[in-house]
N, C-alpha and C positions, 0 to 999 in steps of 0.2 A: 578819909573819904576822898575818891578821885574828883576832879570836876572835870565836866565834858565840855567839849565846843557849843554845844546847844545847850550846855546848862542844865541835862537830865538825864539820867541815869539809865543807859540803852536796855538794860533788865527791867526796871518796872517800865518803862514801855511796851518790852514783849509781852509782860503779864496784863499787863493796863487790857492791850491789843486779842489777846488771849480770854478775858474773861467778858470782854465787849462781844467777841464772837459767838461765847457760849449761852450768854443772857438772848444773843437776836435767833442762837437754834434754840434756846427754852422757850421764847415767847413766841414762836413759829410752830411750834408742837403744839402748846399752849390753844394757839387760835385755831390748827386742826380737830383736835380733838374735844375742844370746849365749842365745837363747831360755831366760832365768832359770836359766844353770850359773856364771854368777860369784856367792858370796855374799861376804853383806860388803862390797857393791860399796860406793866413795866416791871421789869424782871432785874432785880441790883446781885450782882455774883462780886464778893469779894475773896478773900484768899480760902476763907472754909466755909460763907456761910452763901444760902442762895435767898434774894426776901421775893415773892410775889407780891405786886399792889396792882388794886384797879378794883373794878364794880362790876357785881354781878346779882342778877335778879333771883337767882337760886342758890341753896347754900349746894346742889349735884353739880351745875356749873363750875363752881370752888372748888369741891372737892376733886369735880376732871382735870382741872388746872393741877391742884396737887399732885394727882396720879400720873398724869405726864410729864414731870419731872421726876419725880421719883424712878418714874419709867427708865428714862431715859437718861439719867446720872446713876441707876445703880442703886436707887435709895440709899440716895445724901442726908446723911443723918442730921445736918444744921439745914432746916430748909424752915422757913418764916413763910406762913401766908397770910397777908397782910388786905386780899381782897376784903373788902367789903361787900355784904349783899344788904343792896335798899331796893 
């Protein structure tokens, strides 16, 4: 294993950098089309999987959240939603 000047490996930063992006276009779609009824939305993308969390007063809410993502990844076959409806 190389070590860097900064002490971090410039590829999982481009990924780090890369899946930060794609979590703030999921939860941007997200608050489109669940027209702002999920709160507390936060969308975690790791290397396969995507989790949705946050609260929602209907479980159609949820499931809009769902469908935009799927939407818009293609239907990502690891997708976690982790909303809560109270």
């Amino acid at each position: 294993m190389t070590m860097y000047e900064s002490g971090k490996d410039p590829r999982h930063q481009k990924r780090s950098k890369g899946r930060e992006e794609l979590a703030q276009r999921l939860e941007g779609c997200i608050e489109r089309r669940a027209s702002g009824r999920i709160r507390d939305l936060h969308v975690v993308c790791s290397d396969d999987t995507i989790i949705l969390q946050g609260r929602s007063r209907t479980y159609h809410a949820k499931q809009l959240a769902q469908e935009a993502v799927l939407d818009l990844t293609g239907g990502h076959p690891l997708l976690t939603n982790q909303i809560v409806v109270c």
